[in-house]
C-alpha positions as CSV (number, residue, x, y, z in Angstrom):
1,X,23.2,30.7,-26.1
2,X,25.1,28.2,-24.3
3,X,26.4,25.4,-25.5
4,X,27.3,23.3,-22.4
5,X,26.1,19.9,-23.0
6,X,24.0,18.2,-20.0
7,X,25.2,14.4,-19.6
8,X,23.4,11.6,-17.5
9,X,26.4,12.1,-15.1
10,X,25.5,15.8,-14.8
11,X,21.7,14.7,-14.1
12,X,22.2,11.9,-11.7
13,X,24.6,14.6,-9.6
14,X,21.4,17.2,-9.5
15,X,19.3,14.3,-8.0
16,X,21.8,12.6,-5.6
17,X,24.0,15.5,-4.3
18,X,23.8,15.0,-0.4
19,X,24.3,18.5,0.9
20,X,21.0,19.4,1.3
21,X,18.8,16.8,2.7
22,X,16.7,17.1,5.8
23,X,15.9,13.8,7.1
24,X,12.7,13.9,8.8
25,X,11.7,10.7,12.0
26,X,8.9,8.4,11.0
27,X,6.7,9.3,14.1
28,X,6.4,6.6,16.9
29,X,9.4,4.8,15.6
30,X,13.1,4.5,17.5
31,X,14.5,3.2,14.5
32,X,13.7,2.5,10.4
33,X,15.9,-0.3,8.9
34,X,15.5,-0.7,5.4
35,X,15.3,-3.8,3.4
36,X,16.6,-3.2,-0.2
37,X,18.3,-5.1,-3.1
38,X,18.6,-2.9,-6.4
39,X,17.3,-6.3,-8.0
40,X,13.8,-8.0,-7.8
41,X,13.4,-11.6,-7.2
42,X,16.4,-12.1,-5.1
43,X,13.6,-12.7,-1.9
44,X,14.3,-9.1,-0.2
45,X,10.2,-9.1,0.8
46,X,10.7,-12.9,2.4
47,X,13.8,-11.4,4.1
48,X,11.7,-8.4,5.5
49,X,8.8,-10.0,6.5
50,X,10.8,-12.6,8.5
51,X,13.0,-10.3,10.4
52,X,9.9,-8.5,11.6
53,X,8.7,-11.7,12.8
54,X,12.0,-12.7,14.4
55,X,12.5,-9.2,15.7
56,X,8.6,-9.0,17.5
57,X,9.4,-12.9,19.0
58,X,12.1,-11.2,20.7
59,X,9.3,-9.3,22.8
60,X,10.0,-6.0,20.5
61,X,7.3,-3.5,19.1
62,X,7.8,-4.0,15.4
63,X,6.1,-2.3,12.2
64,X,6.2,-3.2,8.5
65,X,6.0,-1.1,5.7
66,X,6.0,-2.5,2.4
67,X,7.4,0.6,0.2
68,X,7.3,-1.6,-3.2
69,X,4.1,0.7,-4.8
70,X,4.1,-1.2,-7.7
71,X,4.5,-4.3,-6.3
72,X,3.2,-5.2,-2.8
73,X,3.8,-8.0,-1.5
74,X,2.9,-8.2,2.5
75,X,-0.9,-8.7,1.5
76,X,0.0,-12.1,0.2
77,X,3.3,-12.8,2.9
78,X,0.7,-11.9,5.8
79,X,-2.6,-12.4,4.4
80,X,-4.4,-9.6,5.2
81,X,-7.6,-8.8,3.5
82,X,-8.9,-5.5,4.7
83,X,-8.6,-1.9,4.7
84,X,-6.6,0.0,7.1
85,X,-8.9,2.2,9.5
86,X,-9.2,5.9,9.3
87,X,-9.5,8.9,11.1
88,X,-9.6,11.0,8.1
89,X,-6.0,12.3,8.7
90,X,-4.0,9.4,9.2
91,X,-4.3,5.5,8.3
92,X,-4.1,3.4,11.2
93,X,-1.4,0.5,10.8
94,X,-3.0,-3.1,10.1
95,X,-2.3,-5.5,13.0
96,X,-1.0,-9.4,12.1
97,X,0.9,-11.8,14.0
98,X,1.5,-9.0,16.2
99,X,2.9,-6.7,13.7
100,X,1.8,-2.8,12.5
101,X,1.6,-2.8,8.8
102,X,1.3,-1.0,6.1
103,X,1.0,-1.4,2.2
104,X,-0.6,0.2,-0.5
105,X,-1.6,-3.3,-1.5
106,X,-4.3,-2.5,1.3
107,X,-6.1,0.6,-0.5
108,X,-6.1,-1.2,-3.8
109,X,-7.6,-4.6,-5.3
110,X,-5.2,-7.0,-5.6
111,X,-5.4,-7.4,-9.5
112,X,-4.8,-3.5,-10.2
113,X,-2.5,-2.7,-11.9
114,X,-0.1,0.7,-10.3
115,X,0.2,2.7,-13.4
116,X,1.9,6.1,-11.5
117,X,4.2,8.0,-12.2
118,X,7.1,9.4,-9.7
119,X,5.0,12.3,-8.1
120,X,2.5,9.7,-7.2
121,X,4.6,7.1,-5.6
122,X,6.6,9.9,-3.7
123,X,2.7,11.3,-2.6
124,X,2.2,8.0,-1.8
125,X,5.6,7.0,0.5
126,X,5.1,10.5,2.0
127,X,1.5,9.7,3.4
128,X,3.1,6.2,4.2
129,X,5.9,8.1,6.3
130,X,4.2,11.1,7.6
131,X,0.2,10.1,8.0
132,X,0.4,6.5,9.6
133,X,-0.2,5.9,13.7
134,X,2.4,3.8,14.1
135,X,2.6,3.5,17.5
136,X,5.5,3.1,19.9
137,X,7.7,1.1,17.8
138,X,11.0,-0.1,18.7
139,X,11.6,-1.0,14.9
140,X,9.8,-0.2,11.7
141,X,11.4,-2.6,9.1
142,X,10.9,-1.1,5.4
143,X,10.5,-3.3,2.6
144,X,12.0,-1.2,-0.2
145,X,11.0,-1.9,-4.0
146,X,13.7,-2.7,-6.6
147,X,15.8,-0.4,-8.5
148,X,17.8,3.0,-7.4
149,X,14.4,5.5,-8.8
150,X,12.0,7.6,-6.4
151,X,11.0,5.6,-3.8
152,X,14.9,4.8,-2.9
153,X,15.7,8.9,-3.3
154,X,12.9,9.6,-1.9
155,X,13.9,7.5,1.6
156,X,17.4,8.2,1.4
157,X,16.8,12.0,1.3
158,X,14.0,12.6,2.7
159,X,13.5,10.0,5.6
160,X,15.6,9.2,8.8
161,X,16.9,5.7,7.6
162,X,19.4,4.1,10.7
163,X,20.5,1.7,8.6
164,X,19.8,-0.9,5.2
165,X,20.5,-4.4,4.9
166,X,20.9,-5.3,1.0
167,X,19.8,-8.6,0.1
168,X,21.6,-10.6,-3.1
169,X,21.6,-13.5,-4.6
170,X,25.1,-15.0,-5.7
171,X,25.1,-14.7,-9.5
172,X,26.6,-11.4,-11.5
173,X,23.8,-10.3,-13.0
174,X,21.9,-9.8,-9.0
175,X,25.2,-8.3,-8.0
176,X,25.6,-5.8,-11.0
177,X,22.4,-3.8,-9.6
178,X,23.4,-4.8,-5.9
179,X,26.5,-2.5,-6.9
180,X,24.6,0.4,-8.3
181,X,22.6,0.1,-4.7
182,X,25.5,0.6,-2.8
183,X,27.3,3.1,-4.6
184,X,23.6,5.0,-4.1
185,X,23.6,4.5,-0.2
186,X,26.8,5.5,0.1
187,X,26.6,8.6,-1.9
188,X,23.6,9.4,0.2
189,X,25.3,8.5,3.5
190,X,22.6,5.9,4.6
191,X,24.5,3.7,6.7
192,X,24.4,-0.1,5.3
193,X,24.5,-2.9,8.0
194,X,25.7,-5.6,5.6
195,X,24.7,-7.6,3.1
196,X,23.3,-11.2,3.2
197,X,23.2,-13.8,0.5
198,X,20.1,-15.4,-0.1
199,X,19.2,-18.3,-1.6
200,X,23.0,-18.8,-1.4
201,X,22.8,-23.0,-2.0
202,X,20.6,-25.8,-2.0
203,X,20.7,-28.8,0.3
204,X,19.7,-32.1,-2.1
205,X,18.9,-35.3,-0.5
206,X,22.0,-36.7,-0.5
207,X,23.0,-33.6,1.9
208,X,25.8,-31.8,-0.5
209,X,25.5,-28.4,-1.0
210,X,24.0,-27.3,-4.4
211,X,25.3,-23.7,-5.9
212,X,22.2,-22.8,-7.8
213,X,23.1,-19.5,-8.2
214,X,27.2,-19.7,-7.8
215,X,29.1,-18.8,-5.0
216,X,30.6,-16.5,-3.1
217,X,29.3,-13.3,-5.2
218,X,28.0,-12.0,-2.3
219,X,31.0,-12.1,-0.3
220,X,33.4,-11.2,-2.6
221,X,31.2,-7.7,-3.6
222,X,31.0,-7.0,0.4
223,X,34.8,-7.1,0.1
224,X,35.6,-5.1,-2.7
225,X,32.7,-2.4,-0.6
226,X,34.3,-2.9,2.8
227,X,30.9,-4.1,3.9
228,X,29.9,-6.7,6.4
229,X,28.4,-9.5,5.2
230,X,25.9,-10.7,7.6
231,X,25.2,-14.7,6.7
232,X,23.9,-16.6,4.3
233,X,20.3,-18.0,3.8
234,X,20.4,-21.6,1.9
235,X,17.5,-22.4,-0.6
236,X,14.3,-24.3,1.1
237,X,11.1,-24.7,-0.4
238,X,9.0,-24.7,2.9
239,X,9.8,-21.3,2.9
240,X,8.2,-20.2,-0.3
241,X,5.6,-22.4,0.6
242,X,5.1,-20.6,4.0
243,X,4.9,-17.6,1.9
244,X,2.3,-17.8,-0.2
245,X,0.2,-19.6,2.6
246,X,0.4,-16.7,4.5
247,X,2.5,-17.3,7.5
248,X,5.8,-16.9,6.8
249,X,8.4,-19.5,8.2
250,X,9.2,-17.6,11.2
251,X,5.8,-17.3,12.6
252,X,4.4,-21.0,11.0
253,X,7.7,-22.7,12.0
254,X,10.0,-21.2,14.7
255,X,12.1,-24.2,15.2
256,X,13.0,-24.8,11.7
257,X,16.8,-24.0,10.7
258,X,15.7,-21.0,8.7
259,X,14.1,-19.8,11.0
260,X,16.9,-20.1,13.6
261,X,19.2,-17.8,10.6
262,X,16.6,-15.4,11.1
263,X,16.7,-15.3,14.7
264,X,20.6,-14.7,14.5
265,X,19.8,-11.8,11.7
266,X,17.4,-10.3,14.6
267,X,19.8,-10.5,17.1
268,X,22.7,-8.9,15.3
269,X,20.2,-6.0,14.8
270,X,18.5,-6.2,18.4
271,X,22.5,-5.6,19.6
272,X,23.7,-2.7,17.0
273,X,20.3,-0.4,18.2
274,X,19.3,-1.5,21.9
């Protein structure tokens, strides 16, 4: 019998060790940038949803895939209502604001729950990846759900990322998982573009600067990573607002300033690929 114990270090080896992947394309896509944080709530769906908007206003062929199974979020950002269309092998991507999209918030009613467990949500980000039209894109941006679990390992290994961009809020407790995030992509040699503070201060009335969240979290942890960090996105309620009406800031309001941050975020990526 052997005695050799089996620690969590042992286990997380046996899931993470790079020297076997094969990285497959997502068909009709030139490039898949993920969007991930490690940390819900820190706006990583807002971020995604408005690049893909700043990134298609820039005359580019642009898909978004909401990857967050339990939960989806681009029903709500985009308001779409209906079903993706079938051909009984392959979904055909939703079209809004000039965007393809996908979401499993489209097969399911908006109040049900996702109780799956991780052979379900890889089935699921496999059909997502493998069985979608997505159709002569220049960019599919990829909305990825919190945490380090399956649907990360299941990207990182299994899918042809080009790059991530991993959003964070300020404060220690955001950056704690933001750490375990980058540690991940780096141990799977997915090559991360930056990161960008978000919600990074608040602008009162009497125009000082407002550090809900603290400062400088962000850039600090890009240091001690020898990361970029992109820019910063300052707190603005018209922004939620845009959100949850549908039509996020970029497409409802080009001209406002966080709009314009986006339009610099697009840019930067526009410049790195093409």
């Amino acid at each position: 019998m052997d005695d050799k114990k089996v620690g969590l270090s042992d286990t997380t080896q046996a899931k993470t060790e790079p020297k076997t992947f094969r990285r497959n394309p997502i068909i009709g896509t030139k490039f898949t940038i993920a969007i991930s944080s490690a940390k819900g709530g820190v706006g990583k769906s807002t971020f995604a949803s408005n690049l893909a908007l700043a990134l298609k206003k820039m005359d580019l062929n642009v898909g978004l895939l909401d990857a967050d199974i339990y939960g989806p979020s681009l029903p709500k950002l985009f308001s779409i209502n209906e079903k993706p269309e079938s051909d009984g092998q392959k979904l055909k991507p939703i079209l809004k604001y000039g965007i393809q999209c996908m979401s499993i918030g489209f097969l399911t009613e908006e109040q049900t729950p996702m109780i799956w467990r991780g052979p379900m949500v890889i089935s699921a980000i496999k059909t997502f990846t493998q069985k979608v039209m997505w159709e002569n894109l220049d960019f599919l941006i990829v909305d990825m759900p919190p945490g380090t679990g399956d649907t990360q390992l299941t990207f990182a290994q299994e899918i042809n990322l080009d790059g991530v961009i991993i959003i964070s809020t300020p404060q220690e407790i955001a950056l704690q998982d933001v750490k375990r995030g980058i540690r991940m992509f780096d141990k799977l040699k997915v090559k991360i573009l930056g990161l960008v503070d978000n919600m990074s201060h608040f602008v009162g009335d009497d125009g000082k600067k407002y550090a809900i969240f603290g400062e400088g979290g962000v850039k600090k942890t890009a240091e001690e990573f020898k990361k970029d960090l992109m820019g910063e996105i300052p707190i603005d309620p018209e922004v939620g607002k845009q959100g949850d009406l549908g039509s996020p800031i970029v497409e409802s309001k080009p001209d406002h300033e966080i709009s314009k941050i986006y339009f610099k975020f697009a840019e930067k990526i526009k410049s790195i690929y093409l």
